[in-house]
C-alpha positions as CSV (number, residue, x, y, z in Angstrom):
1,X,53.5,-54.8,-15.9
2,X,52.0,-52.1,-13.4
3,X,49.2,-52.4,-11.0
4,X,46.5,-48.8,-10.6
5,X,45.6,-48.8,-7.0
6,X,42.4,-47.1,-8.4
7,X,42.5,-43.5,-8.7
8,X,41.7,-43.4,-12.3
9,X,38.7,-46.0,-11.5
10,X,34.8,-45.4,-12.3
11,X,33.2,-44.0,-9.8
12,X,31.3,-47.1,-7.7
13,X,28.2,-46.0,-5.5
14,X,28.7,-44.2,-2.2
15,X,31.7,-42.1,-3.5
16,X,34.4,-44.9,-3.6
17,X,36.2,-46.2,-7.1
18,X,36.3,-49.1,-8.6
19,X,39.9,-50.2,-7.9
20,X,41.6,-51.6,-11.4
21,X,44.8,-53.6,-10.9
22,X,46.9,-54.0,-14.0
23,X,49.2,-57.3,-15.9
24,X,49.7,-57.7,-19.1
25,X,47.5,-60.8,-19.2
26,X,45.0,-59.8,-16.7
27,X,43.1,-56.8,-14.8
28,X,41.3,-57.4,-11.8
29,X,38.2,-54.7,-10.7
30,X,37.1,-54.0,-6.8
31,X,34.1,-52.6,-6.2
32,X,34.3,-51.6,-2.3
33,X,30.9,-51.2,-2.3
34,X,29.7,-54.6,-3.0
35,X,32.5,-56.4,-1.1
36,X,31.0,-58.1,1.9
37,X,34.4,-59.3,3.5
38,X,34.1,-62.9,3.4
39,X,37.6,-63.3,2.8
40,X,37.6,-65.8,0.2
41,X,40.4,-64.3,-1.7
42,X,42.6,-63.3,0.8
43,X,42.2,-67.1,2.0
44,X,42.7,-68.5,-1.3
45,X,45.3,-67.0,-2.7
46,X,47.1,-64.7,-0.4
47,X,50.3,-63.6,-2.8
48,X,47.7,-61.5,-4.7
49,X,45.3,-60.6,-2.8
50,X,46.6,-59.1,0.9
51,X,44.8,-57.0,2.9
52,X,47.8,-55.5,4.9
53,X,49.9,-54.5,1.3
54,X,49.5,-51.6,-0.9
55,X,48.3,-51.7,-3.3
56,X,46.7,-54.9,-1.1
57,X,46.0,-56.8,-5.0
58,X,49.2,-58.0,-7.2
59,X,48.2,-59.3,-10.2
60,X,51.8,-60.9,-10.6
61,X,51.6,-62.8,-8.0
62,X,49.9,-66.0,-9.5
63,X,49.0,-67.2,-12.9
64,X,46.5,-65.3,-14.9
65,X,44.2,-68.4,-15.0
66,X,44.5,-68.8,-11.3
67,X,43.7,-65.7,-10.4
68,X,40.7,-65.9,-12.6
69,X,39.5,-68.7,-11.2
70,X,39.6,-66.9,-7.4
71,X,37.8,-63.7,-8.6
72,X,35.0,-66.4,-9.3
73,X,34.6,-67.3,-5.4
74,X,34.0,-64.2,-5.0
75,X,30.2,-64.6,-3.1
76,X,29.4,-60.8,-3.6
77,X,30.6,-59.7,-7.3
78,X,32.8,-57.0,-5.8
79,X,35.9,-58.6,-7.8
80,X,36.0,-58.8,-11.2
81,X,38.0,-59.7,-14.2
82,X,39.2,-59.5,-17.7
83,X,41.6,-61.8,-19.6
84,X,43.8,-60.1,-22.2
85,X,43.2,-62.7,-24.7
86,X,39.5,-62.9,-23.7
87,X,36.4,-61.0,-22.6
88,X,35.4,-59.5,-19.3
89,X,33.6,-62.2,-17.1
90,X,31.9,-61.7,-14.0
91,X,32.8,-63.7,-10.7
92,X,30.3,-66.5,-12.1
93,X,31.7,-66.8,-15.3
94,X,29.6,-65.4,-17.2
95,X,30.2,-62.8,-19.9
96,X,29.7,-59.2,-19.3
């Protein structure tokens, strides 16, 4: 299991990549251009996502479904995910 910190990410607008963080059962997207800093996922589940670690998201740091279910709270679509045994959903659930 190994995590990108991003530098083989799309392009997002304004220069800056989409960060990709790897697991075998899950990858996580950030898109620093839409994130709006509420804080809801450092708040909610701080072993994955920590602002003062690098690479500041580990996807093995909770359950797959967990983690899932926190990229949902996201209030400003700048996390996203994609279960290995499912499809890419955005933070509302919704297939991409």
């Amino acid at each position: 299991m190994s995590a990108d910190s991003g530098s083989g990410g799309a392009e997002a607008r304004g220069g800056k990549r989409v960060q990709e963080y790897r697991s075998d059962a899950i990858t996580v997207r950030f898109d620093p251009t839409l994130c709006i800093h509420s804080g809801r996922c450092v708040q909610g589940l701080g072993a994955v996502f920590d602002v003062r670690r690098r690479p500041w998201v580990d996807v093995n740091g909770a359950m797959p479904d967990e983690i899932a279910e926190q990229v949902r709270r996201c209030p400003s679509g700048a996390l996203s995910f994609d279960l290995r045994e499912g499809e890419q959903r955005t933070p509302g659930g919704e297939p991409r």
